[in-house]
N, C-alpha and C positions, 0 to 999 in steps of 0.2 A: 278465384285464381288470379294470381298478379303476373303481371306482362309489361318488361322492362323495354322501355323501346330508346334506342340512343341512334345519332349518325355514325355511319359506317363509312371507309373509305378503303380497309384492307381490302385486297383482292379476293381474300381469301371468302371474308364475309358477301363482299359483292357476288362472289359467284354461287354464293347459296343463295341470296334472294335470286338473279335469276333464273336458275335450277327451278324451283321455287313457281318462278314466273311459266316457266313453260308447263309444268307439269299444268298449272291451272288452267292457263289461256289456251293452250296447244292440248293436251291428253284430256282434260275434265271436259271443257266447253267447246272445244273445237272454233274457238276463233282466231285463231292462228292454225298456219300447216307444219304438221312438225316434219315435214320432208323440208323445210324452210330454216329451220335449226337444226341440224345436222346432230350437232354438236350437246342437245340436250340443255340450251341455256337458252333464252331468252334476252336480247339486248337489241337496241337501237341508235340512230344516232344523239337521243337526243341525252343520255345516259353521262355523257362524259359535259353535260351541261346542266347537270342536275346535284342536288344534295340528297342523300339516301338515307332512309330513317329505316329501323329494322325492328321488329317487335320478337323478344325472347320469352319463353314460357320457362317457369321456374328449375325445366333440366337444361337451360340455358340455349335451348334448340330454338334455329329462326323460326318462327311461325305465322309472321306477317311482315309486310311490306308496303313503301308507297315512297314516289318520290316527289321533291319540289325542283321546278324546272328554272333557274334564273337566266333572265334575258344573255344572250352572247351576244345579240348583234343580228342573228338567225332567224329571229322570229321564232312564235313557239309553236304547238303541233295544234293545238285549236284555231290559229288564223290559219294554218295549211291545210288542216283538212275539213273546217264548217264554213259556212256561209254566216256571217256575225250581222248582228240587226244594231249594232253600235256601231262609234266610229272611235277605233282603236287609239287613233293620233291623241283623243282625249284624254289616254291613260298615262300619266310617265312612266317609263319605258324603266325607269330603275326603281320603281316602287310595285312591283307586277311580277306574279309568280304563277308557273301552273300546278296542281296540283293531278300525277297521274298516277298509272299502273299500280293502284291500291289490288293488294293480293294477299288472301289470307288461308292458311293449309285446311285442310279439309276437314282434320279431324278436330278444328276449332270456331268451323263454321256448322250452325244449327240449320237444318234445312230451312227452316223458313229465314234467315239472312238469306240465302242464295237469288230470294228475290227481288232482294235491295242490292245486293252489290253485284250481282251479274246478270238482276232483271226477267220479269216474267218470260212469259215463252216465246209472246209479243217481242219483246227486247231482244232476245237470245238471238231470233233469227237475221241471218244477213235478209235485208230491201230486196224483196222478189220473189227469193226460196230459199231455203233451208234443209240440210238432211244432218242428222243428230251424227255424229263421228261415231264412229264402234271401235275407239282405242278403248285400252283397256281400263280406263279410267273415264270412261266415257258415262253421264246417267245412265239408269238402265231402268229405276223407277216407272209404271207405267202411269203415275201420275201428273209426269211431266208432260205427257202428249195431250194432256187438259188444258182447255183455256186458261190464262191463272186467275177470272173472275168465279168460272165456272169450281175451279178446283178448291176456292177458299168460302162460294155460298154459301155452305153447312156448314162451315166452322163455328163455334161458339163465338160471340163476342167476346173479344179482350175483357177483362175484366177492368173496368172504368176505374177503380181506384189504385190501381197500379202507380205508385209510387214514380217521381224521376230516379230514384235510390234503386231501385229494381230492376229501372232499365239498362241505368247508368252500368250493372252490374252484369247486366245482360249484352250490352254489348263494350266490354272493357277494351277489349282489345282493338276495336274501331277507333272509340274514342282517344283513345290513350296513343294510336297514332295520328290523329287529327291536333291534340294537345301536345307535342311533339313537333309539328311543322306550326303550330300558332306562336311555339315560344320562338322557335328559327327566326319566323318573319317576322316577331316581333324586336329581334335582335339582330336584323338586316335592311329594319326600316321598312319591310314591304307593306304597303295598303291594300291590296288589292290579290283576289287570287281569281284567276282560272279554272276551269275545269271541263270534263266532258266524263259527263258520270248517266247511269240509269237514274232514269224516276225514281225508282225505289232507295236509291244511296241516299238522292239526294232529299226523301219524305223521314225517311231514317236522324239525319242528321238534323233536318228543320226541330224534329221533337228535343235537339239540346241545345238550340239557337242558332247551329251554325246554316244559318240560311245563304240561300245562293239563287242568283234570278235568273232565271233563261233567259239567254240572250240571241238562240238562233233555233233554227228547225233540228230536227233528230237525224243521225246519220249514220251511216253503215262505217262504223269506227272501233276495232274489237267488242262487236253488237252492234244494236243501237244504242245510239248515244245520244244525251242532246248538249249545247254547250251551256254553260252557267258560267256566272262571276258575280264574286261575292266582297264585300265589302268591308274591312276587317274592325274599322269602324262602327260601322252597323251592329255588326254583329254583338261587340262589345256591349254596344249599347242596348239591345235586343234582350241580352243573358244578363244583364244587372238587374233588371225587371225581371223575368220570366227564372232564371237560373242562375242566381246567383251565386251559390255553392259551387259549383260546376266552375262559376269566371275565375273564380278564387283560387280554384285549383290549378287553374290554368296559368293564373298568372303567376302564381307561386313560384319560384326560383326560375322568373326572367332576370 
């Protein structure tokens, strides 16, 4: 299946991703309170300082999301909310982007993504305690109340000669918004991206080069999160070796 993903700036489109946004973060996972959005959308302030990428599935419906945060002046949401083991002053401040609020609809996520982009059970829970929401879009799976080491022991191993072509295809719609905010930055000059992703996004995405290094401890951040930043450089260089097909595509109509 093919997934057109462009920037968005109508209102129109904006308020379906974050429609979009709440349904997942607020009714699916309960990391957000939807007595909190009233209103059934999802927004913050950092939104009117971000560029919107939007992923469409062939009946031209949104079906994925994520934004790129450019500096204002405001600092971005990972110096506000993690503890950074760098010293930020090193980055130029106009070459620096965050990358957030990756969301993708449900009926396009395979259960087993669920624990790359929104993180084993470990991840899911807020630092402390946790109790599963009972909205109506809430899990309900009694598999989720397993460790996720314990839940995946029996699995068969992957099968080792699975193709990058397979994966690639298996997760289109991630990547295809990730090659979307690489050609942005790469036609905004940015070097450098932020982030505050699960472990598992970020083991996900290592397998197509786009590597990203921790840079601070994990935190109670719609889940657990830990912070990363990644180096758009590196990476470049990482995927000419390792994926070269994949840079090609990417770089393709910058």
């Amino acid at each position: 299946m093919s997934f057109a993903v462009k920037i968005v700036s109508a209102e129109k489109e904006l308020t379906d991703i974050y429609r979009l946004r709440y349904k997942v973060y607020c009714l699916e996972w309960g990391f957000e309170k939807p007595e909190d959005h009233l209103s059934g959308i999802l927004t913050d302030s950092y939104d009117d300082k971000a560029i919107h990428f939007a992923a469409r599935d062939p009946a031209q419906k949104i079906v994925g999301g994520v934004r790129l945060i450019i500096d204002s002046g405001e600092g971005f949401p990972i110096e506000r909310y993690c503890e950074l083991d760098i010293n930020k002053d090193e980055l130029p401040r106009d070459a620096i982007a965050e990358i957030s609020r990756l969301v993708i609809h449900r009926d396009y996520r395979r259960r087993a993504e669920d624990k790359f982009i929104y993180g084993p059970d470990e991840e899911r829970r807020s630092i402390g305690s946790f109790t599963y929401p009972t909205y109506q879009y809430a899990p309900i799976n009694k598999s989720y109340s397993r460790r996720f080491e314990d839940r995946h022991k029996r699995q068969p191993a992957q099968r080792a000669s699975t193709s990058n072509n397979e994966r690639r295809v298996r997760h289109e719609l991630i990547i295809n918004l990730y090659k979307a905010i690489y050609q942005e930055s790469k036609r905004r000059n940015i070097n450098y991206w932020y982030a505050v992703m699960t472990k598992g996004i970020v083991l996900l995405l290592n397998k197509f080069g786009l590597k990203f290094e921790a840079i601070g401890d994990p935190v109670d951040y719609h889940g657990i999160r830990t912070p990363y930043l990644a180096d758009i450089k590196k990476i470049e260089m990482g995927m000419s070796e390792e994926y070269p097909e994949l840079l090609e595509e990417f770089i393709k109509g910058i």
